[in-house]
N, C-alpha and C positions, 0 to 999 in steps of 0.2 A: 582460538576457539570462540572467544566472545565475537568476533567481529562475524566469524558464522555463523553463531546463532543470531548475531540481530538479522540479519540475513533471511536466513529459516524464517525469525519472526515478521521480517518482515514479507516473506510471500505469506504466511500462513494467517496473522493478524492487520485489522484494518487499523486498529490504535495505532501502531506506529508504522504502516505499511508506506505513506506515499513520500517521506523524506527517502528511506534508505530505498526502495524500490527506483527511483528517482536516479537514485546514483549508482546505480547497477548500468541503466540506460545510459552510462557516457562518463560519469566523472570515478567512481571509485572502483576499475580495473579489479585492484587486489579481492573487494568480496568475490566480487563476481566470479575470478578466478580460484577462490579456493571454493567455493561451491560447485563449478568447473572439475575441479581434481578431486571431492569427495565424493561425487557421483558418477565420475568418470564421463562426465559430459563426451558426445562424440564434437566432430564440427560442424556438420550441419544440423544437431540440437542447439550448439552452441550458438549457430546465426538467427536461430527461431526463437530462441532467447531474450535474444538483443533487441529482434525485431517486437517482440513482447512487451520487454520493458520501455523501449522506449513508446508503445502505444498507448502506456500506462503512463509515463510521463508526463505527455501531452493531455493525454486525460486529469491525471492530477494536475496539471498546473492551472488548464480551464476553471476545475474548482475551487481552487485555491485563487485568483480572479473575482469568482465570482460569493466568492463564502469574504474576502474583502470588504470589496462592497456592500455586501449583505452587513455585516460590521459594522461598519462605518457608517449606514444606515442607521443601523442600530446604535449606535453612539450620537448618534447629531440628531436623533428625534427630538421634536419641540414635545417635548412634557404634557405641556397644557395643552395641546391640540392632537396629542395622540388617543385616536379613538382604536373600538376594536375592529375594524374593517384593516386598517394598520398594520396592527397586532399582526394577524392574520395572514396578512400577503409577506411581512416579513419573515414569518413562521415557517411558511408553507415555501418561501424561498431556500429557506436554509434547510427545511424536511428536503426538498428538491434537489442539492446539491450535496446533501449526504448520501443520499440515494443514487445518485449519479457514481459517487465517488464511489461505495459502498458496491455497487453492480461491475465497476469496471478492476475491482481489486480483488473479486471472484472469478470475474469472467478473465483475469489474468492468471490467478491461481488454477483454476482447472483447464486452461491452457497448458502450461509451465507443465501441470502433474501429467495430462495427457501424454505429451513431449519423451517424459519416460520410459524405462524400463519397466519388466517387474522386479526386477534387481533393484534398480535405481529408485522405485517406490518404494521397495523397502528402507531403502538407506537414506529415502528423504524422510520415510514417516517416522522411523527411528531419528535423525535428527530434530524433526519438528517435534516430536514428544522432547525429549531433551529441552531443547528451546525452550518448551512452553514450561518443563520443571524449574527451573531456572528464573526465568521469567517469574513463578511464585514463589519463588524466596525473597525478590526485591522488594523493598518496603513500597508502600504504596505511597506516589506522592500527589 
């Protein structure tokens, strides 16, 4: 059941949405799968799915790319010669690729929910409530 709910959490929350989303797209079968048989996925949801996360993949991995760099920008500024024009472009970079990230891990999520049943909304939004209790009993770290 934890591994569903990071699951849950991760279509429903962007904190930790772009690792496990990520492996929905290709590397970790079993979430997928038991997401698959608690909603009774049919198989052509199942391929709109995949095709889903892996669009989210691509997406996340561009920003993750470019949130790097941005980094690492941010790490190797010379001190003494950083003005606010600076500041600013590197700011408005990393505003830029939360936003990016942020738009493409909703516009996956009401994808996904689309995709559904009204059955199947029930028993995701019952699960994502779960998730999300759960989720605040962890200590914050």
């Amino acid at each position: 059941m934890k591994k569903l709910n990071a699951l849950v959490l991760a279509l429903a929350l962007s904190s930790s949405g772009a690792p496990v989303i990520a492996q929905v797209g290709g590397v970790d079968a079993a979430r997928f799968d038991e997401l698959t048989t608690k909603l009774n996925l049919s198989d052509p949801q199942q391929q709109k799915v995949k095709v889903l996360m892996a669009r989210f993949a691509e997406d996340a991995a561009s920003v993750r790319e470019g949130l790097i760099a941005v980094q690492q920008n941010i790490r190797t500024a010379n001190l003494a010669r950083l003005d606010d024009a600076a500041i600013l472009r590197m700011s408005s970079e990393a505003g830029r690729l939360s936003a990016a990230h942020t738009e493409s891990l909703l516009k996956t999520q009401r994808d996904f929910y689309a995709l559904l049943s009204a059955k199947q909304k029930r028993e995701y939004n019952k699960m994502r409530s779960e998730a999300l209790a759960q989720q605040a009993t962890l200590p914050n770290k």
